[in-house]
C-alpha positions as MATLAB code, in Angstrom:
seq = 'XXXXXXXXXXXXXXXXXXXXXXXXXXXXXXXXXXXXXXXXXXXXXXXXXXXXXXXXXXXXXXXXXXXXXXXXXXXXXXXXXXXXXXXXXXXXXXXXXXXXXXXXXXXXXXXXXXXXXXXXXXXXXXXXXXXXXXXXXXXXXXXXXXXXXXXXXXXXXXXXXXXXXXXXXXXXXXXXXXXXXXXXXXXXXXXXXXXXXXXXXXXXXXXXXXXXXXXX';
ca = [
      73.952  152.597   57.148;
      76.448  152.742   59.854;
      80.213  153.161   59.092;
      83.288  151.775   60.330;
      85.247  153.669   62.708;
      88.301  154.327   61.371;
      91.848  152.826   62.316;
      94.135  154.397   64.881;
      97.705  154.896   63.750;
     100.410  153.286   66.219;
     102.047  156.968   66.720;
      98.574  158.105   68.361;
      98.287  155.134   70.937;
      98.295  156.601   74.275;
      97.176  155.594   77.954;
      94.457  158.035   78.182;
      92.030  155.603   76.636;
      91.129  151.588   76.001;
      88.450  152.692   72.902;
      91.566  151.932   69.951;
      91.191  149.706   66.850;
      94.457  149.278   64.310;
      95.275  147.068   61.416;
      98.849  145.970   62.059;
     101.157  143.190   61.235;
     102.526  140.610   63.765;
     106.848  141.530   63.240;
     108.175  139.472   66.184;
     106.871  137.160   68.363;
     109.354  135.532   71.277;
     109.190  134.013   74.728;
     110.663  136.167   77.841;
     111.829  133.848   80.646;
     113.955  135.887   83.250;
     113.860  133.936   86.207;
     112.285  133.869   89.427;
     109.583  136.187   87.463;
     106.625  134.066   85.169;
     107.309  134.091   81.598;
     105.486  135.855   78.970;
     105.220  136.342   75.127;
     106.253  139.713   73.532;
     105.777  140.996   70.338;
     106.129  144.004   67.876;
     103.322  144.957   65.676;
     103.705  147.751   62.847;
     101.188  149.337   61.112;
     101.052  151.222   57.573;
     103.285  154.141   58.296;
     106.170  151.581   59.493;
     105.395  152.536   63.055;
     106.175  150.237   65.990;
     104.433  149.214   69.498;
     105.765  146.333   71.602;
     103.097  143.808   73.029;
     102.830  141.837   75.905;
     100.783  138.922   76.911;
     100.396  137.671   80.440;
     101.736  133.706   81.143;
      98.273  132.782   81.996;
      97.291  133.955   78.223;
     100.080  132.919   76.207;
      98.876  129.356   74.251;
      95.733  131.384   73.917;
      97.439  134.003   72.216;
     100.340  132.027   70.431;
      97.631  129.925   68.706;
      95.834  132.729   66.854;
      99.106  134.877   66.136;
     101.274  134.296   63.444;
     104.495  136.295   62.704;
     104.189  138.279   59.396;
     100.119  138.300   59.343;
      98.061  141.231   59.052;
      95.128  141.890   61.899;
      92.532  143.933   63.149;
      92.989  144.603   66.999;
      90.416  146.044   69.887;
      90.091  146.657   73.734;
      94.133  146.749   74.581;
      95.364  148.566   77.434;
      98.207  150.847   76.594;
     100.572  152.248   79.174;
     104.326  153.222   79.452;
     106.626  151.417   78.348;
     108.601  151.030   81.228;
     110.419  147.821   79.959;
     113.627  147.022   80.928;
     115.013  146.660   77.172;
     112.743  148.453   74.486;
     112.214  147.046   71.302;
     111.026  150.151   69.444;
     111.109  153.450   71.027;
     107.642  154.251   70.756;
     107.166  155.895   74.542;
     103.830  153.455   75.540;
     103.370  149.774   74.468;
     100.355  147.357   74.876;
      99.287  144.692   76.990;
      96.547  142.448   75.776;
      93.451  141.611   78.105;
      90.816  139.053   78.505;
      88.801  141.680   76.739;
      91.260  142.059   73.685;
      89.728  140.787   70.279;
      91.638  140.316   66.685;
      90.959  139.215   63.333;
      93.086  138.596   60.565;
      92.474  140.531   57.544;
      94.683  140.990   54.342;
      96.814  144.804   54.660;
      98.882  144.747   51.395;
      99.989  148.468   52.288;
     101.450  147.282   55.600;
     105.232  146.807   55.003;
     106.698  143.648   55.733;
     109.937  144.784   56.614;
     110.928  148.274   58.153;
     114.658  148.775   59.624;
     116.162  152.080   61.351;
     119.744  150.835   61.077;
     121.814  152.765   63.566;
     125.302  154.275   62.566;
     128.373  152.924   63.745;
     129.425  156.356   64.046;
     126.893  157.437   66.733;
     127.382  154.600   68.169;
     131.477  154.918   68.633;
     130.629  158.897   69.827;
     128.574  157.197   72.177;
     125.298  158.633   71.210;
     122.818  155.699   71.734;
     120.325  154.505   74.474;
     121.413  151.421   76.327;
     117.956  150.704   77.048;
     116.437  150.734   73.477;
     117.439  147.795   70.965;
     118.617  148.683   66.999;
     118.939  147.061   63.851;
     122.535  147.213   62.551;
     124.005  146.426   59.333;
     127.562  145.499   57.652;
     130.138  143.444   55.932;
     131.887  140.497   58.779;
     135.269  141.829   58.854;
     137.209  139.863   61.076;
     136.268  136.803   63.858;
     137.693  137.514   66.619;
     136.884  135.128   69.097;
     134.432  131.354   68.850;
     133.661  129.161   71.435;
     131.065  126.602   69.460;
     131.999  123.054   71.666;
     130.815  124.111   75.324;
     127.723  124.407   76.810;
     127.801  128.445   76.566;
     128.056  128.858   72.572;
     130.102  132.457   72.290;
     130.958  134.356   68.603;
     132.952  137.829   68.834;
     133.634  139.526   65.222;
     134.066  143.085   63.789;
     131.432  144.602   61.633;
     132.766  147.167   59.242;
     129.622  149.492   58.018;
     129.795  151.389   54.483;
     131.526  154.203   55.414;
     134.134  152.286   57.150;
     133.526  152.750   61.253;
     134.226  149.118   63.106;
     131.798  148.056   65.884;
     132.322  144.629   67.574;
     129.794  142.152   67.534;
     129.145  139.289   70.413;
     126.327  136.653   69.789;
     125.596  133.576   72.179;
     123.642  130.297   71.902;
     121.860  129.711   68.767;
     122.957  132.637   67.002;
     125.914  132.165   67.244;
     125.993  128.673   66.191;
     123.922  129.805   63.087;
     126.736  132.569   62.495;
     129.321  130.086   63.038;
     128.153  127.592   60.278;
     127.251  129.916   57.643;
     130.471  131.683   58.208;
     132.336  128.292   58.313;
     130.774  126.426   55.727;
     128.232  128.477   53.350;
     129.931  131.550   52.621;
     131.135  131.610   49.278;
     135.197  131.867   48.784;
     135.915  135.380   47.823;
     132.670  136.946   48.993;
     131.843  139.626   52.120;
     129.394  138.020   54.230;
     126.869  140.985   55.009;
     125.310  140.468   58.589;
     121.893  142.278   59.656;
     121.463  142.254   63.404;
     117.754  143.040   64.685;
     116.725  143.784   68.453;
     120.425  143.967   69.471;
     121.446  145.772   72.799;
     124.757  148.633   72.499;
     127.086  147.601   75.692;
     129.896  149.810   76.555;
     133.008  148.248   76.901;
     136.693  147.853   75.256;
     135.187  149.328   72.175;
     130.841  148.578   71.549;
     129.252  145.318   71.947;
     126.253  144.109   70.624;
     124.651  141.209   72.482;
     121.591  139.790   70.090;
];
């Protein structure tokens, strides 16, 4: 009787072969348009250790893809390239990601010990000694402590606000478009009187400026 091969862990993934096979869950999935470049579909898969990769998928490939992956499924995945991640912005730091090919294959199978959630929240304090990676995107937690700035009726939808973390160190915050609409209402109209409204920021980019910005 044959037997399985068993799954690679995320960690391992390297460009010095195509032969992998993991058992991951689908995180993210979004659309990347950057103009005059083709858009494509990225994603961030995690396995059972809470380890990340980020994937992409080619414009050619993408309602193939988008069709048979759904965010916060468990799947089995072969015959993926894996190279550097040279990205512009990285999503996790894990030092390759993955490209899918006409070759790639998946199936979705049930992975109860696959977390569904896994955050690294970055200090505010690291980030005001300056000790981040522009490049690399964080997840960031805190009570809203003050809004500083809203611009909700033109065509460019702006929110600026402090976030105070637990120990007390103040970071400013910027979101645009749809998040900062959905900010803007909840902070506006939902937040119950008397309450700290506790924001969690995922995939958002440190910017030096007059203080740090994040720009989700």
């Amino acid at each position: 009787m044959s037997m399985s091969r068993p799954f690679d862990l995320l960690k391992d993934l390297n460009d010095s072969k195509h032969l992998w096979k993991i058992a991951v869950r689908v995180n993210e999935i979004w659309y990347v348009q950057l103009p005059p470049k083709p858009g494509h579909l990225e994603m961030i898969l995690m396995d059972c250790k809470g380890d990340k990769i980020q994937v992409s998928v080619k414009k050619d490939e993408f309602n193939e893809w988008r069709e048979k992956l759904v965010e916060n499924k468990t799947y089995v995945m072969h015959n993926f390239n894996v190279m550097l991640n040279d990205l512009q912005f990285k999503a996790c730091d894990h030092a390759y990601r993955m490209q899918f090919t006409a070759g790639t294959t998946l199936k979705e199978r049930d992975f109860p010990d696959i977390p569904q959630f896994e955050y690294d929240f970055k200090k505010f304090g690291e980030i005001l000694d300056g000790n981040f990676q522009p490049f690399l995107l964080v997840d960031i937690i805190g009570v809203v402590d003050k809004l500083i700035f809203k611009q909700t009726e033109a065509t460019l939808k702006k929110v600026i606000f402090n976030v105070k973390d637990f120990v007390g160190d103040v970071i400013t915050c910027t979101l645009w478009d749809s998040h900062a609409m959905k900010f803007f209402n909840y902070y506006n109209n939902n937040q119950p009187i008397g309450e700290a409204m506790i924001i969690l920021l995922t995939n958002a980019r440190v910017k030096e400026g007059q203080g740090s910005f994040f720009i989700f």
